[in-house]
ZAMARGU-4260 file (C-alpha; in steps of 0.2 Angstrom, whole numbers, plus 5000, padded with zeros to 4 digits):
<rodrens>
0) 5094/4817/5122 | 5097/4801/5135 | 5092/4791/5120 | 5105/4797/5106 | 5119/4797/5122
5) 5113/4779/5124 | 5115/4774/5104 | 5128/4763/5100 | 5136/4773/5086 | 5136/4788/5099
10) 5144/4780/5113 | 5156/4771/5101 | 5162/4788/5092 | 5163/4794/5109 | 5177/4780/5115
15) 5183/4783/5098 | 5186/4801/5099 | 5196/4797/5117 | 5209/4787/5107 | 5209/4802/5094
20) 5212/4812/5109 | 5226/4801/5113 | 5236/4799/5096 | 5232/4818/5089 | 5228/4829/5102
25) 5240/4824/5115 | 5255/4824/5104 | 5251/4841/5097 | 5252/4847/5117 | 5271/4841/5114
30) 5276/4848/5097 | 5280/4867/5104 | 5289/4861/5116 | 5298/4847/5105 | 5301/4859/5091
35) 5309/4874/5101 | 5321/4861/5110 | 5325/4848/5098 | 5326/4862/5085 | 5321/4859/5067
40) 5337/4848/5064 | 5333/4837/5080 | 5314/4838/5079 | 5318/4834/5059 | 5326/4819/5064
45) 5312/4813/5074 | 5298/4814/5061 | 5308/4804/5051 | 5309/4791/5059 | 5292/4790/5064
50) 5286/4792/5046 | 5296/4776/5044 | 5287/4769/5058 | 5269/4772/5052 | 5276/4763/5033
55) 5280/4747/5044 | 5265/4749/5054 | 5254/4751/5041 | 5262/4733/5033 | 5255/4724/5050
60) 5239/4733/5052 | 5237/4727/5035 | 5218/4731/5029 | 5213/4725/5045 | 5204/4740/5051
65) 5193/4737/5038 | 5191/4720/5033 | 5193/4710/5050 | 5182/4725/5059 | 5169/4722/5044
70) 5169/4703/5048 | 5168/4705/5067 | 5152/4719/5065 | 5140/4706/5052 | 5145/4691/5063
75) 5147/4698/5081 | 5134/4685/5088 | 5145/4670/5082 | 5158/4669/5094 | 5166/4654/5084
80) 5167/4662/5068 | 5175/4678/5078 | 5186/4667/5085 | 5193/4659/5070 | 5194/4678/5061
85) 5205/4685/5078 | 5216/4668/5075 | 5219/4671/5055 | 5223/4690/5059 | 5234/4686/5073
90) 5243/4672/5061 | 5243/4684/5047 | 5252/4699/5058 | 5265/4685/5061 | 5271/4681/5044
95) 5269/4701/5038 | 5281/4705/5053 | 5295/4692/5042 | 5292/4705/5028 | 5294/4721/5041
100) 5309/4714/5048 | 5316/4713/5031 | 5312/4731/5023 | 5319/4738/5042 | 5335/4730/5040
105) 5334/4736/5021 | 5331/4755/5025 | 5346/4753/5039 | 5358/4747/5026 | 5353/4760/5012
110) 5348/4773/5020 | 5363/4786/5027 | 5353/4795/5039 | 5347/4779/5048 | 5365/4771/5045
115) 5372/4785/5055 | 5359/4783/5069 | 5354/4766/5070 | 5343/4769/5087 | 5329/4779/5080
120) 5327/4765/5066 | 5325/4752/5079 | 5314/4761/5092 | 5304/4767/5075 | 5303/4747/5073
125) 5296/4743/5090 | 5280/4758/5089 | 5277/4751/5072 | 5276/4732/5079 | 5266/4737/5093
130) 5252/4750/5083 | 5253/4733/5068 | 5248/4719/5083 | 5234/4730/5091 | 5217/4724/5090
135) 5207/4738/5091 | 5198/4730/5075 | 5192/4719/5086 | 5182/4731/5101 | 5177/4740/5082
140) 5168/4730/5075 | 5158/4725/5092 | 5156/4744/5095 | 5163/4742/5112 | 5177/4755/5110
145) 5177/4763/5128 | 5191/4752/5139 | 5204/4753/5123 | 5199/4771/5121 | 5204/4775/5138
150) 5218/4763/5140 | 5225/4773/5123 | 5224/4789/5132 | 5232/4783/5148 | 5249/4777/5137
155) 5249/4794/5128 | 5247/4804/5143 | 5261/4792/5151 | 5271/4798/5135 | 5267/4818/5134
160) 5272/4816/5155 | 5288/4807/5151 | 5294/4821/5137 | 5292/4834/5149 | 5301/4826/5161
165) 5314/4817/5150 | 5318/4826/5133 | 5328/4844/5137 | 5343/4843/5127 | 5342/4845/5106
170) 5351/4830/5105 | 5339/4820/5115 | 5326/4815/5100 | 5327/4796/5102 | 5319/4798/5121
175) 5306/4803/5110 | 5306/4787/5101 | 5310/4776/5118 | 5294/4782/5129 | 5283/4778/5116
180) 5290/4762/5114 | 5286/4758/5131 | 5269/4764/5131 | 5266/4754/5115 | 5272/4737/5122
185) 5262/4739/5140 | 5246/4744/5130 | 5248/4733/5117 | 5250/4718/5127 | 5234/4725/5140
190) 5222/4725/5125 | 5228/4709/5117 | 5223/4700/5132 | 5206/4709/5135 | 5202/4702/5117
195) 5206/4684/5123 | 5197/4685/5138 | 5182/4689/5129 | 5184/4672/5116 | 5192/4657/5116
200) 5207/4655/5110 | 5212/4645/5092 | 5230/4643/5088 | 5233/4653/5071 | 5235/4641/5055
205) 5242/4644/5038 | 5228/4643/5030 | 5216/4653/5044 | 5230/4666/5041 | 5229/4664/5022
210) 5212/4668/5023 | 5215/4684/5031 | 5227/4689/5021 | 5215/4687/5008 | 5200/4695/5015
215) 5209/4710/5019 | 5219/4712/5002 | 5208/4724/4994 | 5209/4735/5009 | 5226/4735/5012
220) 5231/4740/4994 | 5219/4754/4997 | 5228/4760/5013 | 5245/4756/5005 | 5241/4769/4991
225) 5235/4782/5002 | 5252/4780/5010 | 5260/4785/4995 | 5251/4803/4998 | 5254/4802/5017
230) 5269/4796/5026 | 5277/4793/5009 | 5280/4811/5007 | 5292/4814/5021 | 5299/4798/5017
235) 5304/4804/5001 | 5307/4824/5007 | 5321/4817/5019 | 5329/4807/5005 | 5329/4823/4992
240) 5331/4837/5005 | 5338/4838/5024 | 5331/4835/5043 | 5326/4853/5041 | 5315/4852/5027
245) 5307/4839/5034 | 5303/4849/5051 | 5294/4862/5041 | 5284/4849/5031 | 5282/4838/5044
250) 5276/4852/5059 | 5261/4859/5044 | 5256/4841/5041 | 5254/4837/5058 | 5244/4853/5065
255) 5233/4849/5049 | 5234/4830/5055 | 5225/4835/5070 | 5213/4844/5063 | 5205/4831/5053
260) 5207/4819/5067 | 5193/4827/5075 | 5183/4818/5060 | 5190/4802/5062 | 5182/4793/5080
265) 5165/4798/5070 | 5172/4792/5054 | 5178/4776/5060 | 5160/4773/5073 | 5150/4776/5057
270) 5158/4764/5047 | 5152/4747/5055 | 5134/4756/5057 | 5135/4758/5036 | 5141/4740/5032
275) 5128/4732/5043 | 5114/4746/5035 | 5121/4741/5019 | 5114/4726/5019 | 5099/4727/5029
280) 5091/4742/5023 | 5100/4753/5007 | 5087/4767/5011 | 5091/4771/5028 | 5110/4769/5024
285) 5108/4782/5010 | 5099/4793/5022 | 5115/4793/5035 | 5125/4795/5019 | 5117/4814/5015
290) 5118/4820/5034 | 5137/4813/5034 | 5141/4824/5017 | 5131/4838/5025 | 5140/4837/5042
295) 5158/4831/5037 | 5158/4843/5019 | 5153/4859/5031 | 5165/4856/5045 | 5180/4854/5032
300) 5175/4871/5022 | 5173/4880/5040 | 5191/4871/5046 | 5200/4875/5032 | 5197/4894/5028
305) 5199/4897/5047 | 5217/4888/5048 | 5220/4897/5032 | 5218/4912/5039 | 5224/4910/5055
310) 5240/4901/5049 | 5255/4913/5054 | 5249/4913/5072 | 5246/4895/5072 | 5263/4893/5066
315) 5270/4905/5077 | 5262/4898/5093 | 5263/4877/5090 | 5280/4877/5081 | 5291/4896/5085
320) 5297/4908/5075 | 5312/4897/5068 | 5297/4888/5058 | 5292/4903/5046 | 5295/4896/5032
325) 5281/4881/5038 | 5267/4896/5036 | 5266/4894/5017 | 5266/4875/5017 | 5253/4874/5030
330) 5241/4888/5021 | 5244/4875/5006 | 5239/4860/5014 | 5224/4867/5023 | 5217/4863/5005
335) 5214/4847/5010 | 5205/4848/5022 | 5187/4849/5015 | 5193/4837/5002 | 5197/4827/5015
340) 5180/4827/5022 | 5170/4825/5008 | 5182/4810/5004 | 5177/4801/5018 | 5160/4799/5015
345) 5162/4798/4998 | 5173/4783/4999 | 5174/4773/5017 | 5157/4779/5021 | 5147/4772/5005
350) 5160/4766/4992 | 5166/4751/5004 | 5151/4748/5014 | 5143/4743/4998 | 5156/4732/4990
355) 5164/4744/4979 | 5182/4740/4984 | 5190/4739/4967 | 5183/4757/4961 | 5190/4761/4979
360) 5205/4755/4977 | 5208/4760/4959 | 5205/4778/4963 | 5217/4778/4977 | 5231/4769/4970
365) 5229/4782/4953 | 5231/4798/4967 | 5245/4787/4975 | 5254/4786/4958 | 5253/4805/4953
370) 5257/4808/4970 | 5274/4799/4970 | 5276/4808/4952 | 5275/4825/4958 | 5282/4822/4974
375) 5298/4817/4965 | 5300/4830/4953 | 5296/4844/4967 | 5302/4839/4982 | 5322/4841/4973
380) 5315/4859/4965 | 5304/4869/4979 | 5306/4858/4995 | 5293/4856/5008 | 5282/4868/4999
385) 5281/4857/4982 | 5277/4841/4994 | 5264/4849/5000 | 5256/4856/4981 | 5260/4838/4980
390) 5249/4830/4991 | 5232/4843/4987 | 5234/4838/4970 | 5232/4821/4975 | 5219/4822/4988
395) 5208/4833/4975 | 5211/4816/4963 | 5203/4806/4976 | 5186/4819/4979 | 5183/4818/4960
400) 5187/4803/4956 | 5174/4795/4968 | 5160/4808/4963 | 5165/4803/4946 | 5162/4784/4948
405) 5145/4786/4960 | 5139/4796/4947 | 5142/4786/4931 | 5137/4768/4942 | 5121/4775/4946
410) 5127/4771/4966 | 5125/4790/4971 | 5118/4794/4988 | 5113/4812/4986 | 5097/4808/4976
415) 5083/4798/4981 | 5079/4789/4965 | 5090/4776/4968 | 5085/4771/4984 | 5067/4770/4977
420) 5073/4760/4964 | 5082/4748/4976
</rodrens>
């Protein structure tokens, strides 16, 4: 037992799961309170914004997570070369934050809700700059997750304390927005100088930060199109519908959020361990591959049916009576939970490892674009409900369409004929 505890991928999912303890769980200790005072106008409001927040963020972050934290995991004993990759990242975040800057001052000019409350926009700018610099790629990739894992947790528990303390009045929603802003700066700038005292430092050059960009293009069209079935949706719900709307949406999707969260620290451990088993040994990989399907695949059927089931009282407890309405659109999305899981390990776990980025990427912009299509057309007809249909149409493009494309390639895992053949 001492031996497994002791395993790299072990102790890194365990540092990882402190961070997902951090950005999920310690949130969701909030939203009940959050929900009854702001009420679902207030609270609304606040989702809104931090939707906003994660579209910018996710412009930063770029395809870092995957592309620098790839680099850094096949070429961890070269400090040089991980010192030239940490420069072109950290140049390429400084010309994407140009392009950030723009869009926010885009969405403040054309977007009345922002227009009329310009705070929420900006403090929604500053959590999206701090989340985009952070180089948690970095510790990834070198399985040494534990002193950002905890630092994480500290910021959010300084955050959960401070909306307790802070936030009583319905009007009060930008606090919300403030502490985390805070915490983002202080732990932000804490892990940014951990990293640097770990290699040298290189001033970041165009053409270093070229590179980068480069390197990480494929991955951040991926995580670009799974936006447009993920923070698109309130995005777009608040510009067809009203705070309110957004509230019921907005509270299923992150008591859901959550849930899958729990997958994620080991999702995001295992993926380093795949792309350096990719290409050392396919066999071994594949083997991981069939215990991930069997583990991930099983917890998603169990998680679902039971938050199906359970969804009125879930509802009722996290969010309050004035939330009803979220019961149905939760039930809904508790879908995508197994497809979700099986996703995962279908696609980050074996896809990218072994190079298949433009299948990847193909398949995700494709659910990104039906996505948007019927998000469009439902959200103005049926509200937070249609979103949601929305978004399990999608996610159940994605689960097919990367069984399709393993299974016609010859590239499936779940048999052992090709990895005798490899």
């Amino acid at each position: 037992m001492k031996r497994y505890l002791r395993h790299p991928v072990v102790h890194n999912a365990l540092a990882l799961y402190g961070i997902q303890f951090a950005e999920y769980v310690l949130p969701m200790i909030t939203v009940p309170y959050l929900a009854r005072v702001l009420l679902p106008a207030g609270w609304g409001m606040v989702v809104f914004a931090q939707g906003v927040s994660g579209w910018l963020a996710l412009v930063l972050e770029y395809g870092f997570g995957f592309s620098a934290t790839r680099e850094i995991a096949r070429s961890r004993e070269d400090p040089e070369h991980s010192a030239r990759m940490v420069a072109g990242v950290v140049g390429a975040n400084l010309l994407l934050l140009f392009a950030v800057t723009v869009v926010a001052f885009a969405v403040y000019f054309f977007v009345p809700t922002f227009h009329a409350n310009p705070v929420y926009l900006w403090l929604a700018f500053v959590i999206a700059l701090t989340q985009g610099i952070r180089p948690l790629w970095y510790f990834q990739g070198l399985e040494q997750m534990a002193f950002p894992a905890w630092l994480n947790v500290a910021g959010r528990l300084g955050v959960t304390a401070g909306i307790f303390l802070w936030v009583k009045t319905a009007d009060s929603g930008w606090k919300v927005l403030a502490l985390q802003s805070v915490a983002g700066v202080i732990v932000s700038g804490v892990i940014l100088i951990a990293m640097y005292r770990r290699i040298p430092f290189r001033w970041p050059s165009l053409g270093l930060s070229i590179e980068a960009l480069q390197t990480g293009w494929t991955m951040f069209l991926s995580r670009s199109a799974i936006s447009l079935y993920t923070m698109a949706n309130i995005f777009i719900l608040g510009l067809f519908t009203n705070t309110t709307e957004v509230a019921y949406y907005g509270g299923a999707e992150r008591i859901n959020r959550a849930v899958l969260g729990l997958l994620q620290p080991l999702s995001q451990a295992l993926y380093p361990r795949m792309s350096s088993l990719a290409m050392r040994n396919r066999k071994r990989a594949a083997e991981a591959a069939r215990l991930g399907f069997f583990v991930f695949g099983g917890f998603g059927l169990l998680a679902g049916a039971g938050l199906a089931l359970l969804a009125p009282l879930v509802i009722r407890i996290l969010l309050g009576p004035q939330y009803q309405p979220a019961v149905m659109v939760f039930r809904v999305m508790t879908l995508i939970v197994p497809l979700i899981a099986v996703s995962n390990v279908l696609g980050v776990q074996w896809m990218l490892p072994f190079g298949m980025d433009r299948a990847f990427n193909r398949i995700i912009l494709g659910a990104g674009v039906l996505n948007i299509a019927l998000a469009v057309y439902l959200a103005p007809h049926f509200g937070s409900i249609g979103m949601a249909w929305s978004v399990v149409a999608a996610e159940s493009f994605v689960t097919l369409g990367m069984w399709f494309v393993l299974r016609r390639s010859g590239q499936q895992f779940w048999t052992r004929k090709q990895e005798q053949e490899a």
